[in-house]
N, C-alpha and C positions, 0 to 999 in steps of 0.2 A: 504493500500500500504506500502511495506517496501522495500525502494532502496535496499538491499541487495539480495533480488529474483532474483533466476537465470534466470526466464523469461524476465527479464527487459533488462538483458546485449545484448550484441552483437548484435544492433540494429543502424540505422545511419536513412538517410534522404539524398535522391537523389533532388536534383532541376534541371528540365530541361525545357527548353524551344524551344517552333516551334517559329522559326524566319521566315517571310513572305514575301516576297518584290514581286513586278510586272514589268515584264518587255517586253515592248510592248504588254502591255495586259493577258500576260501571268503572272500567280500565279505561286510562288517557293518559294523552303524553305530552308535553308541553315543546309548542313550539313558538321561534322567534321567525320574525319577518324581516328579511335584510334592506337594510336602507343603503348600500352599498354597490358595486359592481366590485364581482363578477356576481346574476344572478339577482341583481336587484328588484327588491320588493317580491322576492317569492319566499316560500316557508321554508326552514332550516329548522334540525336539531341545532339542540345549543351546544356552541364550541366554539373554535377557532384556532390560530397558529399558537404553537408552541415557543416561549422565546427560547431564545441559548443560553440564557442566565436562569432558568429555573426548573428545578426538578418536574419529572411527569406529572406528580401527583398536584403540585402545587400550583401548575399551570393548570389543571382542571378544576380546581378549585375556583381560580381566578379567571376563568372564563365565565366559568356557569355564575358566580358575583356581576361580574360586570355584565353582564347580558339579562340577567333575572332576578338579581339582586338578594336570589336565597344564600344564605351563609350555612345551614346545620342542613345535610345530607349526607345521606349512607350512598356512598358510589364503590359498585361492583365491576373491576377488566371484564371485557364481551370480547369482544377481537380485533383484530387487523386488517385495515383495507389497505392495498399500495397498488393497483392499478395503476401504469404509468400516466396516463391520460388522466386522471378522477379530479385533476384542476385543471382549469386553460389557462393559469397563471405561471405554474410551476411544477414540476414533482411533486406533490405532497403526499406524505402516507398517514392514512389516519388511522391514530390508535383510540377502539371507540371503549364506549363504557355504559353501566347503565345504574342508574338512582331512582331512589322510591321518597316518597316525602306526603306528607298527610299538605292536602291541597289547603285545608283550613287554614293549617298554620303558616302557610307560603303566604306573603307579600310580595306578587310580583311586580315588576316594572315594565309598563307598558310601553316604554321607549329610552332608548339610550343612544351614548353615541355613533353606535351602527346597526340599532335597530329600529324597527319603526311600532314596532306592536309586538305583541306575543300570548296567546292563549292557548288553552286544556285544549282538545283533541280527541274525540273518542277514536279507537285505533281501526272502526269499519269506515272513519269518515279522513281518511289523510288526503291532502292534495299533492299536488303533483313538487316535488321540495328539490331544494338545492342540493348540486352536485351530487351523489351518489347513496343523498340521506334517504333515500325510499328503500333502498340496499338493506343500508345498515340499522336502518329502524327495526327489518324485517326480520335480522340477525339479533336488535335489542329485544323482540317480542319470545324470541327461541331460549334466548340467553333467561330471559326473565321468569320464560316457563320454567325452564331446567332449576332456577335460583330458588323459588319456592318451593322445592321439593327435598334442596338438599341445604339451603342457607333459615338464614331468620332473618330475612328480610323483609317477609311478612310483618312482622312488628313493626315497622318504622310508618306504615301506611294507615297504621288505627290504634294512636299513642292514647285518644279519646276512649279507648274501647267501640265497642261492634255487638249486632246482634246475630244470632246464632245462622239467620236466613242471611243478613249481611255476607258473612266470613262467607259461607257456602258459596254465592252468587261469585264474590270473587275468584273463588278458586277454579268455579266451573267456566267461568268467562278465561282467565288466564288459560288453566288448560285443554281448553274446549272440549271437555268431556261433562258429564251430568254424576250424581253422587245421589244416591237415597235419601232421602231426608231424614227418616227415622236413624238410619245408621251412624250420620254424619254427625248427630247431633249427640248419638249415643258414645261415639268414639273419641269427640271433644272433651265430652264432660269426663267421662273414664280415664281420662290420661291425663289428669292433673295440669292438664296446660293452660287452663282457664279458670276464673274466678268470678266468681257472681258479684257488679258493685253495688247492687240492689237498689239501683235506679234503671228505668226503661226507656226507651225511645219509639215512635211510629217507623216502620220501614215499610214501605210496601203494603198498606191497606192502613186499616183503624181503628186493630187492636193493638194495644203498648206493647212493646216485647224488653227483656231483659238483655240490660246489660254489660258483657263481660267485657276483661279485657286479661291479656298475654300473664300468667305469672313471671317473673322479674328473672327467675333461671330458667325458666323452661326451652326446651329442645324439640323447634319444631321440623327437624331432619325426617327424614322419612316417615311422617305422618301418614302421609295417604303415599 
C-alpha cells in the first residue's frame, strides 16, 4: 500500500441509520427531507458523511443530533453498502445501523441546516428516498426482525409500558407472522418478564386494558 495511489483518494464513508418507533402498534421509521443536492428535497434515512477526526460511533451519534435533534438512543450495526456508484458525488461506502426510540419521548426537528422537514413513516407507506436508502431501509427492516428475537431492544420502544394486545401487534407487525392470543398472553405472564403497574390504558376498542411494563433484568432472547 502506498497512501499516495490514486485509487485511494476520493473516497469518504456515509453513516446512516433506520430509526424505529411504534405507535399504536404500528412500526415507523423516521425520515428527513434533504434541502441539499445531490437529491434535493426527496426523503432520506438519517445520516451522512463521516469526518476523519471522529470515531464510527461518534459520528453516528452526531448525525442523527444534528439532523433530528434526539440525543438518548439505543443504535444496533445492520451492515454495509459500498456499491461503487451509490453516490454521484464520490465513492462513499455506507456503514448502516438501526435504532428504536419511544416516538413520545422524541423531540424532533423539523428543519435544520440540511434538512427541510422530517416525519414517522409507516414502513407499507415509504417513498421513493435518496440514494440507495430504499436498499438499506429494506436491510434495517430484516436486521430489526432478526434484533427482536435475539437482543432487548424491544424495551427501549415502551419505557411507558404497553398493553398485553399492544406488545403482540408489535411483534406480529415486525415479524409478519400472527401468534395466538391466548398463548401469547399466557407465555408473557409465565416468564416473569413482565409486571403489572396496575394502571390501564384504551388500545384498540373501549374497554381499559392493563398495564405492564419490561422487569429491569429481564431477558427477552428467545422468547418467541
Amino acid at each position: 500500500m502506498t497512501v499516495d495511489n490514486p485509487l485511494y483518494k476520493n473516497q469518504g464513508i456515509h453513516i446512516i441509520t433506520s430509526i424505529f418507533t411504534v405507535e399504536s402498534g404500528i412500526t415507523k421509521v423516521l425520515l428527513i427531507k434533504r434541502k441539499n443536492e445531490p437529491y434535493k428535497d426527496m426523503w432520506a434515512l438519517v445520516g451522512g458523511a463521516l469526518y476523519n477526526n471522529e470515531d464510527l460511533m461518534d459520528g453516528v451519534y452526531r448525525e442523527i443530533y444534528e439532523k433530528t435533534g434526539i440525543k438518548d438512543i439505543d443504535i444496533y450495526f445492520s451492515n454495509v453498502f459500498g456499491k461503487k456508484d451509490r453516490s454521484p458525488v464520490m465513492r462513499m461506502v455506507a456503514t448502516s445501523f438501526i435504532g428504536v426510540i419511544d416516538s413520545k419521548k422524541a423531540s424532533i426537528l423539523k428543519e435544520t441546516l440540511k434538512t427541510s422537514d422530517a416525519s414517522w413513516f409507516k414502513l407499507d407507506e415509504i417513498p421513493p428516498l435518496a440514494y440507495d436508502h430504499n436498499e438499506i431501509l429494506t436491510d434495517g427492516i430484516n436486521c430489526l426482525k432478526e434484533s427482536i428475537l435475539s437482543t432487548n431492544i424491544l424495551k427501549s420502544l415502551f419505557p411507558d409500558g404497553f398493553t398485553i394486545s399492544e406488545i403482540q401487534k408489535t411483534y406480529e407487525i415486525i415479524l409478519n407472522t400472527k401468534f395466538d392470543r391466548r398463548n401469547f398472553r399466557k407465555k408473557l405472564l409465565n416468564t416473569n418478564l413482565i409486571f403489572d403497574t396496575n394502571k390501564t390504558k384504551i388500545f384498540e376498542g373501549t374497554k381499559p386494558s392493563k398495564i405492564y411494563k419490561f422487569n429491569k433484568n429481564c431477558d427477552l432472547k428467545d422468547v418467541f
